[in-house]
VORO-717527 format. One record per atom (N, C-alpha, C): residue in one letter; x, y, z. Coordinates in steps of 0.001 Angstrom, whole numbers, padded with zeros to 6 digits, always signed. Each point is the difference from the previous one (the first is absolute). Example, Ala and Ser with C-alpha at 12.3 -4.5 7.8 and 13.67 -1.06 7.14 Angstrom:
# residues 2
A+013190-005690+007800 A-000890+001190+000000 A+000900+001200+000000 S-000350+001050-000720 S+000820+001190+000060 S-000770+001090+000730 
//
This chain:
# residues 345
X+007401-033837-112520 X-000571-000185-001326 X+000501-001311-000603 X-001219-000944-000802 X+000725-001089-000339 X+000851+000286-001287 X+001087-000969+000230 X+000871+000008-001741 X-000752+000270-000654 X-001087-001044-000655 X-001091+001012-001235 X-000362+001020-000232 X-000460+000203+000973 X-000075+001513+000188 X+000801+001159-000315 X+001033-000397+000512 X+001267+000789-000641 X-000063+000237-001677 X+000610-001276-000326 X-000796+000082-001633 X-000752+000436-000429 X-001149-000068+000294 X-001242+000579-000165 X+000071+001850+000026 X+000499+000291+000994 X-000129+001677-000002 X+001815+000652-000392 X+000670-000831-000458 X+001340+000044-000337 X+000130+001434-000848 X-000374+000321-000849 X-000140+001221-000963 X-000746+001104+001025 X-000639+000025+000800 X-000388+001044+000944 X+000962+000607+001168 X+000476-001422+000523 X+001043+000113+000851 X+000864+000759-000620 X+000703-000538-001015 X+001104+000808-000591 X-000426+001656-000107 X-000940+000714+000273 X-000319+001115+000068 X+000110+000296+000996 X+001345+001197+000006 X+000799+000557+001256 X-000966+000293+001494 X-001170+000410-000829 X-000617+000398+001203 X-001302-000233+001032 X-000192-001463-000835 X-000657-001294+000624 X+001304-000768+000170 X+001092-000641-000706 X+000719-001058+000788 X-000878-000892+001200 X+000897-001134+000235 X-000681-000680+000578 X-000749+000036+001284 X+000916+001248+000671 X-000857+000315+001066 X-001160+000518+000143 X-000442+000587-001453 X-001170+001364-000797 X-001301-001944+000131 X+000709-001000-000928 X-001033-001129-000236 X-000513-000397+001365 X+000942-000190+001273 X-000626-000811+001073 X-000725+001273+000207 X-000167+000857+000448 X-001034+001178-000003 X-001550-000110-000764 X+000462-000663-000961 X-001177+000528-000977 X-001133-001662+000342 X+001214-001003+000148 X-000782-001235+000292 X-000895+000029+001435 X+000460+000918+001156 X-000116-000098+001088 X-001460+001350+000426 X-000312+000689-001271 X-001216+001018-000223 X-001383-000800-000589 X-000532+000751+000888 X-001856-000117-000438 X-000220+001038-000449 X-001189-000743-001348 X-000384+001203-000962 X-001372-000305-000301 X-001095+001376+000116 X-001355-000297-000917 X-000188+001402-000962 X-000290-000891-000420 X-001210+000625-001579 X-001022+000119+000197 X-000477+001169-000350 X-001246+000644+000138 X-000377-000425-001288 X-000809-001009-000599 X-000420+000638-001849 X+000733-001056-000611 X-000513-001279-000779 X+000832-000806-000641 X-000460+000366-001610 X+000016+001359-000437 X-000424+000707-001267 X+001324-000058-000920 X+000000+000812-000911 X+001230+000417-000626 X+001452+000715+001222 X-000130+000248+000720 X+001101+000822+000604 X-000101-001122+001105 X-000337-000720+000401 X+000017-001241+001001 X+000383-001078-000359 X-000357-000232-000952 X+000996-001277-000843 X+001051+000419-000338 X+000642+000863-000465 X+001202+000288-000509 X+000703+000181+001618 X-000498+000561+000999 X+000630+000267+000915 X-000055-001400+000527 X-000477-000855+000390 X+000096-001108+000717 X+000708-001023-001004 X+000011-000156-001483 X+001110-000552-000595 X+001633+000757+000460 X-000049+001145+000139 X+001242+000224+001012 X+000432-000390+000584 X-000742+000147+000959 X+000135-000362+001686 X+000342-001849+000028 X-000731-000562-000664 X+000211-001325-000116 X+001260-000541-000485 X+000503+000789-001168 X+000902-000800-000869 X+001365+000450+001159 X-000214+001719+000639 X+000976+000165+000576 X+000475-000294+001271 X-000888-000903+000544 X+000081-001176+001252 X-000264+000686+001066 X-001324+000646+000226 X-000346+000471+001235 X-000396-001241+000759 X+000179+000306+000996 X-000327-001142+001617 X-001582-000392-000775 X-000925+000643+000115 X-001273-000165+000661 X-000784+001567-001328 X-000986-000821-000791 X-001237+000923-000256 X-000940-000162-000207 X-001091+001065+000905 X-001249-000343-000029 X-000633+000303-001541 X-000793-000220-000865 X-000687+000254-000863 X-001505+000731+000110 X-000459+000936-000005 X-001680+000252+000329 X-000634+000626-000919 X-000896-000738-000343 X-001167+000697-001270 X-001522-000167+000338 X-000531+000949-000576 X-001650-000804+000191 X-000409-000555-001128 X+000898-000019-001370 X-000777+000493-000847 X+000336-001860-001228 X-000722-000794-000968 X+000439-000949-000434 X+000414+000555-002144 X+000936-001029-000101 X+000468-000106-001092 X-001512+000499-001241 X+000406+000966-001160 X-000866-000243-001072 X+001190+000171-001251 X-001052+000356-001175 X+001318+000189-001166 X+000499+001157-000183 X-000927+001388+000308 X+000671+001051-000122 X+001157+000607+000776 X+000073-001316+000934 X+001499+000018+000904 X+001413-000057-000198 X-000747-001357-001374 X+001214-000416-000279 X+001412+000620-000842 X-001008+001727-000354 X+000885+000729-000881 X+001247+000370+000855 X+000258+000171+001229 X+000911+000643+000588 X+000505-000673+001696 X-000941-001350-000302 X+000351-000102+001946 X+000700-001817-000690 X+000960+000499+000222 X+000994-000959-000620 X-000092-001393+000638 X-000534-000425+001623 X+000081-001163+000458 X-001134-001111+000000 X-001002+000677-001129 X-001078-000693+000053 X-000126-000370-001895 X-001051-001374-000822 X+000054-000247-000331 X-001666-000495-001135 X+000242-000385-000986 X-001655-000051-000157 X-000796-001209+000631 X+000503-000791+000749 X-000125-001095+001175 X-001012+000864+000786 X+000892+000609+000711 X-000248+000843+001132 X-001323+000458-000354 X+000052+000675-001374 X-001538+001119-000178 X-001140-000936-000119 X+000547-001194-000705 X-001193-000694+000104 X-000398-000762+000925 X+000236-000310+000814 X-000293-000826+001239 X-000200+001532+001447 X+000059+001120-000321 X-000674+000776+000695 X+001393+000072+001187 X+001199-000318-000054 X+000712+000132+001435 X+000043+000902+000707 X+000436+000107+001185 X+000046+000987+000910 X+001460+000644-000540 X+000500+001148+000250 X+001242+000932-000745 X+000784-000755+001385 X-000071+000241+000951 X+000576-000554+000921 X+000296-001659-000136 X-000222-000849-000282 X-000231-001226+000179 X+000907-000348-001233 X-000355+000549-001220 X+000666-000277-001440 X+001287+000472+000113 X+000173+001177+000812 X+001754+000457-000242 X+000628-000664+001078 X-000724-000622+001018 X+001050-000438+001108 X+000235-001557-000755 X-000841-000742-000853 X+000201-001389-000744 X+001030+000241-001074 X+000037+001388-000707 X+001475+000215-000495 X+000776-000223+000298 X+000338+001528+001421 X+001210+000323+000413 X+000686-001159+000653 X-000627-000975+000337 X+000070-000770+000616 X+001675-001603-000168 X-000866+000047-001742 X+000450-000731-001194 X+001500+001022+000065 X-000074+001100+000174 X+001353+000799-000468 X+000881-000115+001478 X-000092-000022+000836 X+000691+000392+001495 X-000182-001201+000838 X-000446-001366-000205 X-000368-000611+001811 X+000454+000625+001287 X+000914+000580-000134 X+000935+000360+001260 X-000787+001251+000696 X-000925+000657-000518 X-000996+001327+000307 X-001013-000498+000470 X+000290+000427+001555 X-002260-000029+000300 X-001050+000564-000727 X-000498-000748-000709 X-000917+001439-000734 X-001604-000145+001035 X-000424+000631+000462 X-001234-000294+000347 X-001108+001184-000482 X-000994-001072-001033 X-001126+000518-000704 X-001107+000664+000831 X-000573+001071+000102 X-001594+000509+000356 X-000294+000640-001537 X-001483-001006+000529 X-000827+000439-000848 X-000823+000737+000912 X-000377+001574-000671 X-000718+000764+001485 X+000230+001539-000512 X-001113+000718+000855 X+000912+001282-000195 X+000747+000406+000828 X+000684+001760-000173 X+000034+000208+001624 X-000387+001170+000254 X-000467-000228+000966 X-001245+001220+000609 X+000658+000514+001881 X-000704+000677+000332 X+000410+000454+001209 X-000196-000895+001166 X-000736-001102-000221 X-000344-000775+000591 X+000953-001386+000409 X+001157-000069-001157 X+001046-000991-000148 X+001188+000581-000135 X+000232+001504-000193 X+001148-000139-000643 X+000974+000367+000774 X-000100+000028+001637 X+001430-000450+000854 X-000193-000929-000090 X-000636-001145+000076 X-000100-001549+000134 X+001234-000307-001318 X-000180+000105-001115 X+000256+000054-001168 X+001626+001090-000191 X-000083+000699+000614 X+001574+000669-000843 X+000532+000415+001454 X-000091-000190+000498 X+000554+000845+001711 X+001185-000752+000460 X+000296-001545-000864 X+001026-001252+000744 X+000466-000249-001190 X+000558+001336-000631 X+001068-000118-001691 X+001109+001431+000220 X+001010-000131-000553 X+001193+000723+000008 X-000361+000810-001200 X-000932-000073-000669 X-000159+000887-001256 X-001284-000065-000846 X-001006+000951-000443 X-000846-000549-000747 X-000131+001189-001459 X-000483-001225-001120 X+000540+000808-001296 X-001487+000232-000402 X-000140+000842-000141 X-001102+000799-000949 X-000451-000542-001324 X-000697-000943+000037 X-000349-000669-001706 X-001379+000150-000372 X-000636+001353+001008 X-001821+000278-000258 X-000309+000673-001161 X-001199+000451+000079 X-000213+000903-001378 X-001030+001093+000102 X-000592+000205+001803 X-000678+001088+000465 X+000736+000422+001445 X-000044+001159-000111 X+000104+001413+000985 X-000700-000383+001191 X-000792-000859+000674 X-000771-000085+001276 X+001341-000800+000392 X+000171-001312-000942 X+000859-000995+000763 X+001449+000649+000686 X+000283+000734-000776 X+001030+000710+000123 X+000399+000499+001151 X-000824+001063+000369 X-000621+000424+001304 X+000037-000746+001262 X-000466-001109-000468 X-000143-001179+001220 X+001516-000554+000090 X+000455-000053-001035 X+001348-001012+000062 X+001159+001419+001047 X-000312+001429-000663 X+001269+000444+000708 X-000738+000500+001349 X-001109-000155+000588 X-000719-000200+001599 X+000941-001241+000302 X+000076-001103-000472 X+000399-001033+000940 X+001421+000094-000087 X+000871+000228-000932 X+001924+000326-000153 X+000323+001205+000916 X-001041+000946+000552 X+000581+001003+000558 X-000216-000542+001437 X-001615-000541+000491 X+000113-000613+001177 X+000909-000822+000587 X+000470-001230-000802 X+000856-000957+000195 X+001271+000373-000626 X+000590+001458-000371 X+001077+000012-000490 X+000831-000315-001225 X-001364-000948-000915 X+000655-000896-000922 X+000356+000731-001383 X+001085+000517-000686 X+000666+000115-001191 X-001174-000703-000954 X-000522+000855-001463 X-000791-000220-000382 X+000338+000098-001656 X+000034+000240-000859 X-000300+000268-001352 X-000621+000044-000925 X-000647+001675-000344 X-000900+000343-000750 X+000161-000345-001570 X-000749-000352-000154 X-000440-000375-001580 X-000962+000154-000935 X-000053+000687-001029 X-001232+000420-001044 X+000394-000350-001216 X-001250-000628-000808 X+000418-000313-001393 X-000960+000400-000901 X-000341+001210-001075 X-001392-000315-000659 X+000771+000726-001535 X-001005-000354-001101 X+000117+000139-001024 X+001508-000141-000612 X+000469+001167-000293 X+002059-000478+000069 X+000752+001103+000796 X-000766+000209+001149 X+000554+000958+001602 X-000057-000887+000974 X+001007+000173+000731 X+000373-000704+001038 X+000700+000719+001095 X-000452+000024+001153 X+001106+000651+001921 X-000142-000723+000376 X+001588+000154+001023 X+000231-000793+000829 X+000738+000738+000966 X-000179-000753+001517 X+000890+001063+001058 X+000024-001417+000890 X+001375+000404+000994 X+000452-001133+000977 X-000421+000839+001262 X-000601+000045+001153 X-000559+000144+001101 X+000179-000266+001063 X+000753+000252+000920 X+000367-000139+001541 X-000369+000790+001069 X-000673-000309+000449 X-001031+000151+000804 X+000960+001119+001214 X-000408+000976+000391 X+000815+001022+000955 X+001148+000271-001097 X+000143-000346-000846 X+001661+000227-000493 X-000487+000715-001281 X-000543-000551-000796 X-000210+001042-001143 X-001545+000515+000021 X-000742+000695-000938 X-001079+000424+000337 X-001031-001636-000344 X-001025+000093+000910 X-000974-000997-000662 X-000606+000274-001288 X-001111-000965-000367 X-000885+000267-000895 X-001180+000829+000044 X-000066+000433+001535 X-000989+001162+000118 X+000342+001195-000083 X+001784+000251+000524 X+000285+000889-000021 X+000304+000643-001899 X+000137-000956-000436 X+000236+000361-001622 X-001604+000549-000380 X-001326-000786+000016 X-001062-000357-000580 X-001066-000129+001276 X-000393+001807+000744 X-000643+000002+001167 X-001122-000678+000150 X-000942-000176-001363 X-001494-000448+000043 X-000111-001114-001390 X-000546-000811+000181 X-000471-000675-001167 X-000417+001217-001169 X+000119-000457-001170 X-000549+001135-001128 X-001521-000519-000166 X-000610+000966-000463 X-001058+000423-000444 X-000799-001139-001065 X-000629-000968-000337 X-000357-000400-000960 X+000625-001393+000173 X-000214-001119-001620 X+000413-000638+000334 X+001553-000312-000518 X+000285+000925-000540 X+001303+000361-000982 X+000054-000924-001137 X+001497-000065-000879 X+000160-000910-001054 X+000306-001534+000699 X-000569-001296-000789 X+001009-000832+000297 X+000167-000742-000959 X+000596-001399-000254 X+000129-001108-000647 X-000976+000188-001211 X-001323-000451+000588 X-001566-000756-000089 X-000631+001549-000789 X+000453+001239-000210 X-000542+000723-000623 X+000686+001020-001129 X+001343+000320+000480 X+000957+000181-000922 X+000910-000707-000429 X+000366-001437+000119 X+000978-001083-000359 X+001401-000021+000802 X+000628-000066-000588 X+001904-000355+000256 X+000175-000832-000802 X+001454+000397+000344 X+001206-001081-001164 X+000803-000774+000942 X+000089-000809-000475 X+000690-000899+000807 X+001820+000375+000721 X+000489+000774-000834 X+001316+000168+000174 X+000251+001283+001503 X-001188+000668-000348 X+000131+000989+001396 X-000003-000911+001450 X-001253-001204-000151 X+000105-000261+000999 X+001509-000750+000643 X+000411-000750-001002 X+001456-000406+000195 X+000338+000879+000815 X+000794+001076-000578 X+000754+001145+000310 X-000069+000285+001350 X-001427+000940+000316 X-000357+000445+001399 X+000328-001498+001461 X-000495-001291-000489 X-000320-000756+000992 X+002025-000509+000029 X+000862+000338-000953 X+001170-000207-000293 X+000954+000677+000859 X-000412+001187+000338 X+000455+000891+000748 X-000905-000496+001308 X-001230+000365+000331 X-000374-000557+001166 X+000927-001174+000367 X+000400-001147-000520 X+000403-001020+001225 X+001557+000130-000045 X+000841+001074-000766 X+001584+000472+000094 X-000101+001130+001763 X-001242+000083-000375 X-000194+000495+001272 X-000140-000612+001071 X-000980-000637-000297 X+000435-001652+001187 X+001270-000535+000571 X+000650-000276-001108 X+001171-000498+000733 X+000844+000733+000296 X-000088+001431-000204 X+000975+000797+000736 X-000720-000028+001527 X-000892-000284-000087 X-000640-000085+001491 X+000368-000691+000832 X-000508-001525-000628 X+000931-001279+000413 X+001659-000259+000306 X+000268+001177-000751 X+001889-000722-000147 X+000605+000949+001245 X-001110+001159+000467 X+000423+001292+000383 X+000697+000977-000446 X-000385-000132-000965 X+000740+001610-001085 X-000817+000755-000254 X-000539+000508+001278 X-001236+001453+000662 X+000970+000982-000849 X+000930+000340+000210 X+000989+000741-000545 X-000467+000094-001889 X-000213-000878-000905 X-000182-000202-001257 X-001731+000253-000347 X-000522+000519+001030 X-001974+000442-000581 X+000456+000539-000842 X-001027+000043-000250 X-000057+001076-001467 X-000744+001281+000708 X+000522+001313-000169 X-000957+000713+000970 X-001010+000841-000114 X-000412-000630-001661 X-001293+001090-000365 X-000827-000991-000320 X-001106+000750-000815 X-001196-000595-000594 X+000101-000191-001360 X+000571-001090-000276 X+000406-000225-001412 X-001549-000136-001093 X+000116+000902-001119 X-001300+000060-000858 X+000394-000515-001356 X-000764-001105-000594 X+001029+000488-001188 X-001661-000362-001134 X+000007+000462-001489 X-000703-000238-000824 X+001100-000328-001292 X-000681-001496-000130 X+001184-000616-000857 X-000605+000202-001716 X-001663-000134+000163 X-000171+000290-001826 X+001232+001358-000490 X+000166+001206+000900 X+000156+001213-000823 X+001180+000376+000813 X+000906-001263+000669 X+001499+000014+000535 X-000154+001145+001246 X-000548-000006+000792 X+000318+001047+000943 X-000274-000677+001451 X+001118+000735+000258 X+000301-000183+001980 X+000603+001031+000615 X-000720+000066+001141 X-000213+001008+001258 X+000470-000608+001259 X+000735+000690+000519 X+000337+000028+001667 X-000454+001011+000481 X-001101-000285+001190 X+000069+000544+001176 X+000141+000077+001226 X+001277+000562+000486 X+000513-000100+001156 X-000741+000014+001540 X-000379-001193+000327 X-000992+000274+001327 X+000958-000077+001175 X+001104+000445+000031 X+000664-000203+001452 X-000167+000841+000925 X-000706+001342-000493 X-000576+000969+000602 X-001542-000269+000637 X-000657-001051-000512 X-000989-000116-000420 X-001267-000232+001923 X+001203-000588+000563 X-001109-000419+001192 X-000632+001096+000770 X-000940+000004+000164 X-001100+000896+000715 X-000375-000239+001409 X+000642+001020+001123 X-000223-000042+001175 X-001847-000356+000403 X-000944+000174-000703 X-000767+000416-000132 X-001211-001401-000559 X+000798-000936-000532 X-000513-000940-001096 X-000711-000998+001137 X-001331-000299+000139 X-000720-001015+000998 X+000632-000996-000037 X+000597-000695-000514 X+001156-000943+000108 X+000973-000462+000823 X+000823+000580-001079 X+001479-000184+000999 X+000537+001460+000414 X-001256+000917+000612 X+000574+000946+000100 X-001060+000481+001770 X-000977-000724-000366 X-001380-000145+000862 X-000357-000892+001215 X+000037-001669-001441 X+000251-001210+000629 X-001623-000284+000247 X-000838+001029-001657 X-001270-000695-000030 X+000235-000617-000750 X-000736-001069-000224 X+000028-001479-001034 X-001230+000050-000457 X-001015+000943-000372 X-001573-000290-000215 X-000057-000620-001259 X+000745-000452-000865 X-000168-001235-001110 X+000119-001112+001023 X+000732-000527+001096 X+000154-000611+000755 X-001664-000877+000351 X-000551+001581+000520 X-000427-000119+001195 X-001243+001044-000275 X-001177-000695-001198 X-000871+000827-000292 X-000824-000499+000889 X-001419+001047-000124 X-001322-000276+000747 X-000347-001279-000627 X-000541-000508+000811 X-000671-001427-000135 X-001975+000229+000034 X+000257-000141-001331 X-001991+000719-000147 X-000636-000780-000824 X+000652-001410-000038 X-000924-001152-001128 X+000544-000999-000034 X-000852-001299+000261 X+000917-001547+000011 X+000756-000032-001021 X-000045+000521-001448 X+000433-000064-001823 X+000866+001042-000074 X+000709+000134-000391 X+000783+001179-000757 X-000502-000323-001372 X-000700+000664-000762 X-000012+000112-001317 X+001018+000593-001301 X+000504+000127-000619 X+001117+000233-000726 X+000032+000048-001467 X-000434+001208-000654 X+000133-000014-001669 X+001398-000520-000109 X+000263-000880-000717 X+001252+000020-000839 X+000314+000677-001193 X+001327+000702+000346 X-000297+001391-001274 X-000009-000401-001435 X-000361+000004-000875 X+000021-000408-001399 X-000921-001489-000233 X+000319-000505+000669 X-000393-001783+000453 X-001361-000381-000588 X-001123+001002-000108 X-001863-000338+000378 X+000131-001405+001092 X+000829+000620+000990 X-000548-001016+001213 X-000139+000329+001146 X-000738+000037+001040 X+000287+000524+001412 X+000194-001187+000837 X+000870+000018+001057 X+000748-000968+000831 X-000748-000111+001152 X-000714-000563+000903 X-000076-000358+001395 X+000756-000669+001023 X+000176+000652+000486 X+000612-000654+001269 X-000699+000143+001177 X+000004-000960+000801 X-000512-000395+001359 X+001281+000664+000799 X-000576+001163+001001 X+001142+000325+001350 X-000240-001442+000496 X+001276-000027+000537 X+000788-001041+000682 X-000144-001528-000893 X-000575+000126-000637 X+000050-001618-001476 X-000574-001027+000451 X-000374-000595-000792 X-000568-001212+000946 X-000384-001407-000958 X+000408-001345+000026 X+000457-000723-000867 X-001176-000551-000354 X+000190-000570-001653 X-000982-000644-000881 X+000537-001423-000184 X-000936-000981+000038 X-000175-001182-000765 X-000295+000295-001530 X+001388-000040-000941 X-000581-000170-001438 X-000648-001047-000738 X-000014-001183+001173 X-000548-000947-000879 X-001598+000070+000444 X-000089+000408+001550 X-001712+000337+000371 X-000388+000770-001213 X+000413+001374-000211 X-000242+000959-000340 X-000505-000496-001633 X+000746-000809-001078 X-000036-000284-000726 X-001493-001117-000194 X-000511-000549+000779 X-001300-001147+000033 X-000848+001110+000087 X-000070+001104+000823 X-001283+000952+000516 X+000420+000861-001942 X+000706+000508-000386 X-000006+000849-001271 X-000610-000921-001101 X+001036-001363+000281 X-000438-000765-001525 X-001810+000106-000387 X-000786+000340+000783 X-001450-000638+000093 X-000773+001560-000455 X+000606+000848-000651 X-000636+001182-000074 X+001154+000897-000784 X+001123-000210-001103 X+001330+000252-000977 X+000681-000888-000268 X+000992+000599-000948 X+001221-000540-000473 X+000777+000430+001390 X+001170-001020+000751 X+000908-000553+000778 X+001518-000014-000708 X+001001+000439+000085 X+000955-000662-000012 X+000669+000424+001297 X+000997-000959+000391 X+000804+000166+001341 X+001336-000756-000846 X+000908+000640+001066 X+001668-000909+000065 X+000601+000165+001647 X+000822-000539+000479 X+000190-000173+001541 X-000009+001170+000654 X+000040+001392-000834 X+000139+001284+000558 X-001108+000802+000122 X-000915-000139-001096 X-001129+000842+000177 X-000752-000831-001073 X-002104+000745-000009 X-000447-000372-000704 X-000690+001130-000812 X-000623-000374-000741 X-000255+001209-001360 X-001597-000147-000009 X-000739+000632+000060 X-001657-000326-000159 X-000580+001153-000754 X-000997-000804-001143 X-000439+001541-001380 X-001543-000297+000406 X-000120+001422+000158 X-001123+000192+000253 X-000515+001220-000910 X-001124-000027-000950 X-000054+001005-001471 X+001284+000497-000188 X+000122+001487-000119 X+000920+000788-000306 X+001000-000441+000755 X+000269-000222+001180 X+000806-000306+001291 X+000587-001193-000317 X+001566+000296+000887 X+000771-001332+000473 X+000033+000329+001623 X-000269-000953+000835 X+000789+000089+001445 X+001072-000912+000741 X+001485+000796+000161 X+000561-000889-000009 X-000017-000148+001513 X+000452-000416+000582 X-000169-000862+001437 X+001063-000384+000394 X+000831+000027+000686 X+001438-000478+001056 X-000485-000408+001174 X+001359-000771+000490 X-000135-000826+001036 X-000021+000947+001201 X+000306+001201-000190 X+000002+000899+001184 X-000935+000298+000077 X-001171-000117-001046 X-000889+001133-000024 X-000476+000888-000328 X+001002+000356-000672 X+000459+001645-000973 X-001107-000629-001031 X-000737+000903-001044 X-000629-000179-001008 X+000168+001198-001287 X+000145-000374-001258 X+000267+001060-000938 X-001218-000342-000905 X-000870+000816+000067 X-001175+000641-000676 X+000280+000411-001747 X+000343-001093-001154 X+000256+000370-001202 X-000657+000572-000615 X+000210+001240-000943 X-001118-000033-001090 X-000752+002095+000477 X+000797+000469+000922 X-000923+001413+000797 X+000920+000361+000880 X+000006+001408-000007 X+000778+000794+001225 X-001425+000548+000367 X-000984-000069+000035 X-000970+000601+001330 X-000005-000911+001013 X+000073+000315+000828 X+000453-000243+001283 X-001833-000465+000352 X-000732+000848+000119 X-001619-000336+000082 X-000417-001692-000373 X+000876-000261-001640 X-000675-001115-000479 X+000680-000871+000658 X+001723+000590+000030 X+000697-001574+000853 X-000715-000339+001374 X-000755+000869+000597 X-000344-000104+001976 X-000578-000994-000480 X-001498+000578-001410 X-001429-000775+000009 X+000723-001481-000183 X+001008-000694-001408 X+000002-001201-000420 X+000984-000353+001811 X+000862+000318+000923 X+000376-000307+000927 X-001248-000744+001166 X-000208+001310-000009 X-001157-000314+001170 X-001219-001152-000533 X-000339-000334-001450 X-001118-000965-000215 X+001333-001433-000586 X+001236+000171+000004 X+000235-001290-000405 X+001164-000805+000989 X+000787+001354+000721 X+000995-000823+001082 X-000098+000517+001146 X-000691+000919+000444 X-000301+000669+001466 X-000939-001118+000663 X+000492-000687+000606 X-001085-000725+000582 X+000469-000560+001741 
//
């Protein structure tokens, strides 16, 4: 570690149980983020300030203003110039740490990427805000073994659980099936900003007990807490793993490893009025082509990450992968029709 460095994490070190041998540990770990939202920024301002080796950043999703109430690494810059969540927090974190790899995706992750994407990291932190991703993330930590941490943030309730794959129960074994509906989130019942602190606060204390190896210091339940009306719950999952669980009990991965029955995955976003497209296997855009063929038939704006095109009621936004978010409707019907007559080609 260089002298600066030293300095730099000097007040951490001095904590008996990182000391300096706990820091070269933590410098020498790879880390991704699922979600550069409220519980992803706070967690990757962690991870950064507290000198991890190496972190990936991954979002699909770009900067607006109703962000700015609670996702602390972004700015009214950001909302107005449309950034990618990925792209804007790694130009932060960046400014705060040089000494950290940060490497930005802008993207989602789907079953199609996401060993590519989390399978070559020592840890990945939970910063989503739907139940499918979830699913997918603890398919790939149980396949590849990888230590994971669950995270939820909505209105002023917040869980969290630390996850080791064969060692404590998974996330299937807690939560056998996706629920029913599209539940609460953000975008329809709100939050406060201070829960998300909290939960994503504990998520990355969890981290570095990971990193430092103080397996010994999990926490070993499902921490709940609701902060408007002061209340918190433990529940003890050490009992919790299920001989039985398709998982890590099976060693099916079918979030992994669904049927393949359409070039698109289509995707309400819950609360959002937007549905998401994605292309199986992705496949790259020229934004500046893309931008001459729109200008001649809407309003255009683009920035190096994606471009924005209004069409009546509609926005379509457009990435370099491919991915497209359908503004303005969760029917899935209208997003195919404006897909298929304006970027299916």
């Amino acid at each position: 570690m260089e002298p600066n460095q030293n300095a730099r994490y000097s007040r951490q070190m001095l904590f008996p149980p990182i000391g300096p041998s706990g820091q070269e540990k933590l410098s020498g770990s790879r880390v991704a983020i699922v979600g550069l939202g409220a519980l992803g920024t706070v967690l990757a301002n962690h991870m950064v300030r507290g000198g991890v080796g190496y972190l990936r950043c991954i979002d699909r999703d770009f900067v607006e203003t109703s962000n700015l109430q609670r996702q602390m690494l972004y700015d009214e810059e950001d909302a107005r110039n449309h950034m990618p969540k990925a792209v804007a927090a790694a130009d932060k974190l960046k400014k705060v740490n040089s000494s950290v790899t940060i490497e930005p995706i802008v993207g989602d992750v789907h079953a199609y990427n996401a060993e590519e994407l989390l399978s070559d990291v020592d840890i990945i932190l939970d910063g989503t805000d739907n139940f499918q991703i979830r699913y997918l993330l603890n398919d790939v930590a149980v396949k590849h073994r990888i230590p994971w941490v669950y995270g939820g943030a909505v209105s002023s309730r917040g869980m969290f659980a630390a996850i080791r794959p064969y060692v404590t129960p998974c996330y299937r074994c807690l939560f056998p099936d996706p629920p029913a509906g599209r539940g609460e989130t953000c975008d329809t019942v709100g939050v406060i900003g201070p829960i998300v602190h909290i939960v994503a606060s504990y998520q990355a204390a969890e981290a570095l007990k990971l990193m430092v190896g103080a397996e010994h210091h999990l926490n070993p339940y499902l921490e709940q807490f609701e902060l408007w009306t002061n209340r918190h719950m433990q529940m003890d999952i050490r009992q919790g793993k299920h001989p039985d669980c398709p998982a890590c009990g099976k060693g099916e991965f079918e979030f992994l490893y669904p049927a393949a029955d359409s070039l698109e995955v289509f995707t309400a976003l819950c609360g959002r009025d937007t549905v998401q497209i994605t292309p199986r296997g992705g496949r790259s855009v020229n934004l500046e082509e893309e931008e001459n063929v729109f200008r001649r038939i809407g309003k255009v704006e683009r920035n190096p990450f994606l471009l924005r095109f209004h069409v009546g009621d509609y926005a379509l936004v457009l990435f370099k992968d491919g991915r497209v978010l359908v503004q303005g409707t969760q029917d899935i019907d209208i997003a195919k029709s404006l897909y298929a007559k304006y970027i299916s080609h």
